[in-house]
Backbone as CSV, one residue per row, in Angstrom:
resi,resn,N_x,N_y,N_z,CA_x,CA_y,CA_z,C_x,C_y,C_z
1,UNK,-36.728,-1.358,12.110,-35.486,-1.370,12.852,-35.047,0.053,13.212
2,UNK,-35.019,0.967,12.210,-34.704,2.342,12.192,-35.858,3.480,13.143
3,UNK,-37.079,2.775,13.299,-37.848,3.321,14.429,-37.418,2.540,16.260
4,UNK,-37.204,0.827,16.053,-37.072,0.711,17.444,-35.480,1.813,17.654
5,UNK,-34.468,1.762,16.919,-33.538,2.560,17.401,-33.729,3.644,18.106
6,UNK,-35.223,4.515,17.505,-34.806,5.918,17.915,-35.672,6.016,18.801
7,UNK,-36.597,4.435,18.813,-37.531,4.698,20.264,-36.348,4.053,21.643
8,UNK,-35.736,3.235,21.366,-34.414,3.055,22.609,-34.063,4.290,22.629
9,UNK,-33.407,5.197,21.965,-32.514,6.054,22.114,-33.611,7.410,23.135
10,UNK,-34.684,7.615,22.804,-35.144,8.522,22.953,-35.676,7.679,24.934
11,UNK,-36.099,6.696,24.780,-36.255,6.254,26.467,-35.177,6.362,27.385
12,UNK,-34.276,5.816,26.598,-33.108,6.046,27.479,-32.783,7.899,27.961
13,UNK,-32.737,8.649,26.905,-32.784,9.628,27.354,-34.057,10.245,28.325
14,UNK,-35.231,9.783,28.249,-36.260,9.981,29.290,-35.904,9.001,30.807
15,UNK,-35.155,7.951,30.735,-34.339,7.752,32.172,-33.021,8.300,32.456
16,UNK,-33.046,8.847,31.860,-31.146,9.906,31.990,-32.042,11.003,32.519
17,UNK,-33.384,11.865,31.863,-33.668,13.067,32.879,-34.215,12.230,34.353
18,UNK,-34.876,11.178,34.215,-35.364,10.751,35.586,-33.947,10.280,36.825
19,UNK,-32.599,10.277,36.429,-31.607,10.251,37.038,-31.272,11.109,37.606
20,UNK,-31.471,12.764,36.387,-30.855,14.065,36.956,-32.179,14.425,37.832
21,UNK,-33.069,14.313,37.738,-34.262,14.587,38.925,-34.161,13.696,40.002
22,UNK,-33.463,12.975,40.221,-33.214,11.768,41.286,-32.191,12.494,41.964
23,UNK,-30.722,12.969,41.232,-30.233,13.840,41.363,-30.089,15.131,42.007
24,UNK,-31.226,15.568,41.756,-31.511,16.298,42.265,-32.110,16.543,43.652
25,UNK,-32.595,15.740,43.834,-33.260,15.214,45.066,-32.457,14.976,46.501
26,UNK,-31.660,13.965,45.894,-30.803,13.382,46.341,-30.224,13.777,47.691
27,UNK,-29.325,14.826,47.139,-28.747,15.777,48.518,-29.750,15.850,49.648
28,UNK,-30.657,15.988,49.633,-32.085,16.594,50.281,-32.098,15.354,51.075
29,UNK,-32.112,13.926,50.503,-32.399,12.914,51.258,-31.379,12.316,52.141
30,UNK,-30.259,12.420,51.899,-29.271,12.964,52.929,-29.552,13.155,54.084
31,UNK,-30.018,14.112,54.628,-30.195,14.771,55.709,-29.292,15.485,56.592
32,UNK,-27.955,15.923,55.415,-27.140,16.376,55.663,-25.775,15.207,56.787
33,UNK,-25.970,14.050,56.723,-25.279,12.878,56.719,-24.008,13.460,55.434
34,UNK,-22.819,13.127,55.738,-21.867,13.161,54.499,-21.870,12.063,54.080
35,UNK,-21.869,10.410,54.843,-21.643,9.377,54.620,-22.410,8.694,53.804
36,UNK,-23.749,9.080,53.707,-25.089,8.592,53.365,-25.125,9.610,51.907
37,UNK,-24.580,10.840,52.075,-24.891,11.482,51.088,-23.613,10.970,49.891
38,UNK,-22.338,10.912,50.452,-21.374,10.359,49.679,-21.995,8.851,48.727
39,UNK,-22.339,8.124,49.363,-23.189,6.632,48.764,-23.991,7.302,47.943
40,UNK,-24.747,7.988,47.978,-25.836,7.963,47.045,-25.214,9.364,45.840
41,UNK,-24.406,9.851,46.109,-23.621,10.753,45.239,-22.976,9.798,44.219
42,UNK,-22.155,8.536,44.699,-21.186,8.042,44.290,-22.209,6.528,43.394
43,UNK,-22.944,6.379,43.960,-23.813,5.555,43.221,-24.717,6.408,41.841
44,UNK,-24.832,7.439,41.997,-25.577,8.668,41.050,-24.392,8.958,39.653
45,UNK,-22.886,9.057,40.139,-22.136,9.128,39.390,-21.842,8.299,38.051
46,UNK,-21.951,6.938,38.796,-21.905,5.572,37.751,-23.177,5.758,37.179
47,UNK,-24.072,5.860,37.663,-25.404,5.603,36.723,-24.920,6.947,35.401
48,UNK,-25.010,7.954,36.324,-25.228,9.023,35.288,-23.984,8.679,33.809
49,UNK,-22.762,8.334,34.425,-21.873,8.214,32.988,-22.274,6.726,32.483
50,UNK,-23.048,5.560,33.150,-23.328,4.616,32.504,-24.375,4.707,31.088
51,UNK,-25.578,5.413,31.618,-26.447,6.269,30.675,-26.237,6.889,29.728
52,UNK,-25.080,8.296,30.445,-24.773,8.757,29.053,-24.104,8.076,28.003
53,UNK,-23.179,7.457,28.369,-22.598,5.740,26.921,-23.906,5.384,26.576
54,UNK,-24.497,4.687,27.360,-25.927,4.436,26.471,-26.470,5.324,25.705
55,UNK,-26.762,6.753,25.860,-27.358,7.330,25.086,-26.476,7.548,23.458
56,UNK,-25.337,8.159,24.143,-23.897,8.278,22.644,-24.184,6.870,22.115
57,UNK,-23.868,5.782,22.510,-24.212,4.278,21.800,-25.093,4.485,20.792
58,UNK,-26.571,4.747,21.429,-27.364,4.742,20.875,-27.498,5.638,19.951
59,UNK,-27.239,6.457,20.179,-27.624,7.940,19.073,-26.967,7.539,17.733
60,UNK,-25.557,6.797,18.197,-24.435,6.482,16.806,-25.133,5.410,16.480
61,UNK,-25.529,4.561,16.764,-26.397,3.895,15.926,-27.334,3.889,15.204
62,UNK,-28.321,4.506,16.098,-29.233,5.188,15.023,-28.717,6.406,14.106
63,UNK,-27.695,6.969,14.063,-26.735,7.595,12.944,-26.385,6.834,11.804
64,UNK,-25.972,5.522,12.188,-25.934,4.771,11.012,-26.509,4.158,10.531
65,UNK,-27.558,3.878,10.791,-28.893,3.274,10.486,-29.875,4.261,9.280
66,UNK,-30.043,5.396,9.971,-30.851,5.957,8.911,-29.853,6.722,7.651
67,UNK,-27.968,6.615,8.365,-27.213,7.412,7.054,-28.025,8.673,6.618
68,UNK,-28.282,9.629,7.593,-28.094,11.055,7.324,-26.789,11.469,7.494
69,UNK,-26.549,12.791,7.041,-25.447,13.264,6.863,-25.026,14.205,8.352
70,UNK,-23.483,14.325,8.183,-23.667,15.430,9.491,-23.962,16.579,9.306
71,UNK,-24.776,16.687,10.498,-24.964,18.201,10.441,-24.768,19.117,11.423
72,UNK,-25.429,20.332,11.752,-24.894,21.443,12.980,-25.933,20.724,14.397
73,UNK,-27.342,19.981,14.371,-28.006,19.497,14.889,-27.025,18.580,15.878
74,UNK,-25.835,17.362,14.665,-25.231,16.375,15.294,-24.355,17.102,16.512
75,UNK,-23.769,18.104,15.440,-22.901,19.028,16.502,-22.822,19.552,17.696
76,UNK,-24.402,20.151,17.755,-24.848,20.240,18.904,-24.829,19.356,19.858
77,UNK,-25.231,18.256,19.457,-25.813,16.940,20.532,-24.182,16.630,20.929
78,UNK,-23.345,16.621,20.411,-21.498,15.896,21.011,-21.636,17.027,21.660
79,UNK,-21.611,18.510,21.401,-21.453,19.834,21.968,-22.084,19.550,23.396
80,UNK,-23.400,19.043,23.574,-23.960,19.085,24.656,-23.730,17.719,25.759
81,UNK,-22.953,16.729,25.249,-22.900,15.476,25.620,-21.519,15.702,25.984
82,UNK,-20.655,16.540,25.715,-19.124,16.907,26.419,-19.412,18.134,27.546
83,UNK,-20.434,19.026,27.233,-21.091,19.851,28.504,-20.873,19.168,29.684
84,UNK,-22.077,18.102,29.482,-22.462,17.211,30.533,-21.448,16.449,31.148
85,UNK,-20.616,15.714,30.345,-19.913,15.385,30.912,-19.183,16.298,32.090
86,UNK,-18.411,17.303,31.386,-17.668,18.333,32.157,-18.431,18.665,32.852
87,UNK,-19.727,18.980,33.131,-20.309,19.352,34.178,-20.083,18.538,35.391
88,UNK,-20.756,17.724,35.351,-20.551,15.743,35.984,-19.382,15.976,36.392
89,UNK,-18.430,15.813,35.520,-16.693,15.475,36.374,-16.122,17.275,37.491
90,UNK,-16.767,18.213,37.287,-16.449,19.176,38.010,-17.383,18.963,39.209
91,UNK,-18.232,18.808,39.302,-19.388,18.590,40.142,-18.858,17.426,41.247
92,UNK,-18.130,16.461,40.568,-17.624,15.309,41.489,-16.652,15.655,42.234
93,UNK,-15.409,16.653,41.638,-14.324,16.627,41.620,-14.553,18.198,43.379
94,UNK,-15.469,18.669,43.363,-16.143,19.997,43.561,-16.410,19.252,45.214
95,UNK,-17.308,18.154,45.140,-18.155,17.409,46.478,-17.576,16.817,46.930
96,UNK,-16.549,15.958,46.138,-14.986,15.579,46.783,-14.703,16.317,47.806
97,UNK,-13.411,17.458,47.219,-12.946,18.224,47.929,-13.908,18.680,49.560
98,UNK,-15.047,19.023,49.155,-15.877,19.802,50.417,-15.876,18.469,51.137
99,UNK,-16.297,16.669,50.619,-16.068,15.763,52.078,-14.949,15.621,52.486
100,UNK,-13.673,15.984,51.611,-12.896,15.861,52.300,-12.520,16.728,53.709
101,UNK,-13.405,17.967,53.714,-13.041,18.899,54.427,-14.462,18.523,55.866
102,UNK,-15.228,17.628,55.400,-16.504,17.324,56.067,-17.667,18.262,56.127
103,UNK,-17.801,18.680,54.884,-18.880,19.360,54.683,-20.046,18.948,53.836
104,UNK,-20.759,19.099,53.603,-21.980,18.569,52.324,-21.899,19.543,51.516
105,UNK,-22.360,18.985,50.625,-22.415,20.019,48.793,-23.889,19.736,48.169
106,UNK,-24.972,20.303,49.352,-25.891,20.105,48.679,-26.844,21.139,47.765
107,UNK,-26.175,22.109,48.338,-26.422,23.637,47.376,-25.326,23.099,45.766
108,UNK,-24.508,23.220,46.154,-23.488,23.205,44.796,-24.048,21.907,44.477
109,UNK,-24.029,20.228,44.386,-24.630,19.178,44.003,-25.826,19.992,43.291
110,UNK,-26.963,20.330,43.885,-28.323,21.034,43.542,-28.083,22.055,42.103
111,UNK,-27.086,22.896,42.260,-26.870,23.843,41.190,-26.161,23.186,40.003
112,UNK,-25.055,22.095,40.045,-24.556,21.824,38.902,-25.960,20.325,38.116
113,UNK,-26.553,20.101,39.121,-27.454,19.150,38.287,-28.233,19.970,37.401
114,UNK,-28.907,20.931,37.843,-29.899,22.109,37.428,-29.176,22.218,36.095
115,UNK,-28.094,22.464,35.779,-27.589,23.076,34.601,-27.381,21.593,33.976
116,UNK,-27.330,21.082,33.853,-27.237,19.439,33.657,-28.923,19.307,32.863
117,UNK,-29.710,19.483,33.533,-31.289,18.881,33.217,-31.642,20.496,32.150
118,UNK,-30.762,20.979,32.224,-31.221,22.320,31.883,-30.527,22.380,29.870
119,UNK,-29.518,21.470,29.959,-28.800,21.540,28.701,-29.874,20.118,27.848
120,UNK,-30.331,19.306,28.706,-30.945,17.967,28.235,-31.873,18.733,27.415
121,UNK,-32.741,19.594,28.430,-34.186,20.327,28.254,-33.791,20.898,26.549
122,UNK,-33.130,21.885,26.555,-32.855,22.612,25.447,-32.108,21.862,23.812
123,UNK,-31.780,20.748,24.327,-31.644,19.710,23.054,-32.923,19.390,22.814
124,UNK,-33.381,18.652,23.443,-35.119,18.631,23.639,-35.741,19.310,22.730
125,UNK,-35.800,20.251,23.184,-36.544,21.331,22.650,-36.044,21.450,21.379
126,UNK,-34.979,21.804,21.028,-34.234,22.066,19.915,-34.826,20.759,18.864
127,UNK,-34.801,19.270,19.428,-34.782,18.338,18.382,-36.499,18.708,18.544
128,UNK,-37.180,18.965,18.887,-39.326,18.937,19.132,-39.021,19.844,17.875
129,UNK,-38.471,21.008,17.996,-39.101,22.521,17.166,-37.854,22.032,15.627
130,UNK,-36.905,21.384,15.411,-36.709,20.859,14.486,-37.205,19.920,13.376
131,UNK,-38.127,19.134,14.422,-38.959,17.845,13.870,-40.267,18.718,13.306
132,UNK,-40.473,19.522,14.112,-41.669,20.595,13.365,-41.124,21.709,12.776
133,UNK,-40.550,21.696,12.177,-40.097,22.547,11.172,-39.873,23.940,11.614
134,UNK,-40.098,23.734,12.955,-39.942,25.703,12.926,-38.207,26.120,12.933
135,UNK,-37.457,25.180,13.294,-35.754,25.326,13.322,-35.773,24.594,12.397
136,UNK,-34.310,25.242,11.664,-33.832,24.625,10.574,-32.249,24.384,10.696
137,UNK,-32.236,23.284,11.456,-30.352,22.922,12.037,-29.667,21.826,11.143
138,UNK,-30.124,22.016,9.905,-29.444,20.356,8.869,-27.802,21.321,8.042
């Protein structure tokens, strides 16, 4: 039970980066359309905060499942899961404003995802080089 948890938890986070690379894209497929780019911005939004609940869901579950203790590791991961968020809600709040003015935000869209896939990457990494012992975050 305590392995399917952390194999959900860990897929889901491998379709949360395939979102922010979708993401990323995205603007591009546009074609500089606002209308077309707004839809697929605004459809990108829901997924992305639908996911991240899935992932927090999941993670707290498998938290209570195996009853480790907290640690600076957990810390990190809320640390980086309120990033994201705030990234996400400035990023929206950011592409807003510019359609309202009828412009595209596909440079700025492009740059706040980057830092988005860029904080995933480095948890990543952080939980790989933890699991192998070379970091020590308990």
């Amino acid at each position: 039970m305590i392995e399917e948890a952390m194999v959900y938890h860990s897929v889901i986070i491998k379709i949360f980066l395939v979102l922010l690379l979708f993401n990323l894209v995205a603007p591009f497929m546009a074609r500089r359309e606002i209308a077309t780019e707004m839809r697929i911005t605004r459809v990108s939004f829901f997924l992305f905060s639908a996911l991240l609940v899935m992932i927090i869901f999941s993670g707290m579950i498998a938290f209570m499942l195996i009853e480790i203790p907290w640690s600076i590791m957990m810390s990190l991961m809320v640390l980086s899961f309120i990033v994201l968020a705030g990234l996400e809600i400035t990023r929206s709040i950011k592409l807003h404003k510019l359609w309202m003015i009828s412009e595209t935000g596909t440079s700025l869209s492009w740059k706040y995802v980057l830092l988005e896939i860029i904080v995933i990457a480095i948890m990543v990494l952080l939980m790989i080089l933890e699991k192998k012992g070379a970091v020590s975050l308990s």
